[in-house]
PATOR-990146 format. One record per residue (C-alpha): residue in one letter; x, y, z. Coordinates in steps of 0.05 Angstrom, whole numbers, padded with zeros to 5 digits, always signed. Layout:
! residues N
aXYZ...
END
This chain:
! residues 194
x+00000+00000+00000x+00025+00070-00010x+00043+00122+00041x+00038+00189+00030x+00078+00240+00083x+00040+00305+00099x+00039+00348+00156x-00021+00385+00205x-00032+00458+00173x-00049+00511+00210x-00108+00557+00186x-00072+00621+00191x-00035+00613+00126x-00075+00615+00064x-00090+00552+00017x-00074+00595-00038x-00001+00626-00013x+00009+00546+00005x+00004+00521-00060x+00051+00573-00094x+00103+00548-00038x+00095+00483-00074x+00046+00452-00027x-00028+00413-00041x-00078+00422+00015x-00128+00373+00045x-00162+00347+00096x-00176+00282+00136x-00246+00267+00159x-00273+00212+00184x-00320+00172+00248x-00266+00166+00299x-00234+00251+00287x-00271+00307+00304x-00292+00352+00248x-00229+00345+00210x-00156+00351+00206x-00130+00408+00160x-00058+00379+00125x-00009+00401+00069x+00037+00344+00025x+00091+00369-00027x+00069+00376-00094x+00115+00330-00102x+00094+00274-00058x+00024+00283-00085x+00043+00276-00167x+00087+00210-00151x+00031+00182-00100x-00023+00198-00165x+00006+00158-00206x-00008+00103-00188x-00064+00121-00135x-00132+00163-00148x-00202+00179-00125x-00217+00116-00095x-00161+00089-00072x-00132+00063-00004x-00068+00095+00021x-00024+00101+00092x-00030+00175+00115x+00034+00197+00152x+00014+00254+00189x+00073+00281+00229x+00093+00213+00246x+00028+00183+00263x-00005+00138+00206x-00078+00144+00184x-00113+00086+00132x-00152+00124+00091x-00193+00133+00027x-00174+00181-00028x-00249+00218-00029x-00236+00271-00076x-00184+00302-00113x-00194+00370-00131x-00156+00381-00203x-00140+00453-00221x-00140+00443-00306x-00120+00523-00318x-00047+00516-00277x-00053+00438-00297x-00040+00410-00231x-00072+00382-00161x-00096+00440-00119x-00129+00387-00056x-00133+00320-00036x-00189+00303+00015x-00183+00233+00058x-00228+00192+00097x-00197+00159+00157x-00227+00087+00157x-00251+00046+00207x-00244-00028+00208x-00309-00059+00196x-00341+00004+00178x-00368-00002+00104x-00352+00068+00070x-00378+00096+00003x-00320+00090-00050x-00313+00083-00130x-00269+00039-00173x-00239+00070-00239x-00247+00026-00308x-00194+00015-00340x-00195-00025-00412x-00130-00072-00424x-00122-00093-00503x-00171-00045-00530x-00124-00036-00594x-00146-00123-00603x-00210-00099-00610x-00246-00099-00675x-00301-00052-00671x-00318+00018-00642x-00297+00011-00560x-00341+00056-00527x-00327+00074-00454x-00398+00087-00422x-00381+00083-00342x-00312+00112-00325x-00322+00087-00245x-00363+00045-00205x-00392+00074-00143x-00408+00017-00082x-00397+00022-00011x-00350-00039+00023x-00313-00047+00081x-00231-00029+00079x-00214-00099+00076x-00249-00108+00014x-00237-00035-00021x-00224-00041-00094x-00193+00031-00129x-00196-00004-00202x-00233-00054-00250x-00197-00072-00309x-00234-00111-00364x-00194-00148-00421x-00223-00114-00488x-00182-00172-00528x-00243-00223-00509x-00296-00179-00533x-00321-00173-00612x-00369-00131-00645x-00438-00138-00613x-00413-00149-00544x-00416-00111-00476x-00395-00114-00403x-00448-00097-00347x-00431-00078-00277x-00462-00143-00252x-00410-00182-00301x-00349-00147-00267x-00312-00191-00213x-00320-00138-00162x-00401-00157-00165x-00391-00222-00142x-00350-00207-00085x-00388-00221-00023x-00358-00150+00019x-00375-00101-00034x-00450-00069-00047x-00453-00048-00107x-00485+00033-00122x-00479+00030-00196x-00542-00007-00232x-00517-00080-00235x-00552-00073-00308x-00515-00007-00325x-00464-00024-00396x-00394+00001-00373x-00366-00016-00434x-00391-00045-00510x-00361-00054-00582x-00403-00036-00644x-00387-00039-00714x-00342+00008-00742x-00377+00042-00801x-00329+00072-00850x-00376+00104-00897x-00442+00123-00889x-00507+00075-00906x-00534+00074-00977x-00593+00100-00953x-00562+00160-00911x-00521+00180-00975x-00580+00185-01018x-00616+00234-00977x-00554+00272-00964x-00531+00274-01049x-00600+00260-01080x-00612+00344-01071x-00548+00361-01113
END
């Protein structure tokens, strides 16, 4: 599991001067803290840790020395200066199911013959830590033209810890036919008033 080092923040200096020191704000919140603990992490730290980590996912806290297991719960992405402005964590309890998402990703789509459209980019369910899953990936090389994957076909469904949010009926991903020129039909109507 990943650790990412940040430290308590104090409220008299500005999110906004923090982040042009090089620092990404956030907060901790969770059952066992009251209200919620203010931190900063290096700009740094955060890029590397989001690399491989994202909304959803579970990662060791260290917070001035003293480790927290929490839940990436939102990530806060600043697309004008291009980079993270806040992560926001929730400190989990053993035991206690907490609302999460898993990201799709699609392995092999280039295998694919057909048109591979992306319809659900993250499953929302609610599970326990032990059984907290930050990422489905379906294998696009099994799938041909005509075929799709619903939520209730994904392993993560089956798993006896996780309750699934997302419809269990809800297409997360399908492959259609790729059409490379238009139907006859289409083409008349479009020419036949030239």
């Amino acid at each position: 599991m990943n650790t990412l080092k940040a430290e308590k923040r104090t409220m008299d200096t500005k999110a906004k001067k923090l982040r042009r020191e090089g620092y990404v704000t956030g907060n901790i919140f969770g059952k066992e803290i009251e209200g919620s603990i203010p931190v900063k992490m290096t700009k740094k730290d955060t890029d590397r840790l989001l690399k491989t980590s994202g909304k959803g996912s579970q990662i060791m806290l260290d917070v001035d020395g003293q480790m927290y297991d929490v839940l990436i719960k939102e990530v806060a992405y600043n697309p004008i200066k291009g980079q993270v402005d806040e992560l926001d964590f929730q400190a989990l309890v053993k035991g206690e199911k907490v609302h999460s998402v898993a990201e799709v990703f699609l392995l092999n789509h280039e295998k694919t013959e057909g048109l591979v459209q992306l319809l659900l980019r993250e499953i929302a369910y609610k599970a326990a830590p032990e059984a907290l899953v930050d990422r489905v990936e379906i294998d696009m090389s099994k799938l041909r033209v005509g075929d799709s994957v619903r939520v209730k076909d994904l392993e993560m469904a089956s798993h006896p810890g996780i309750e699934l949010q997302t419809d269990p009926e809800a297409v997360v991903v399908e492959v259609t036919e790729l059409r490379s020129q238009p139907a006859e039909d289409e083409a008349e109507g479009e020419n036949g008033g030239e």
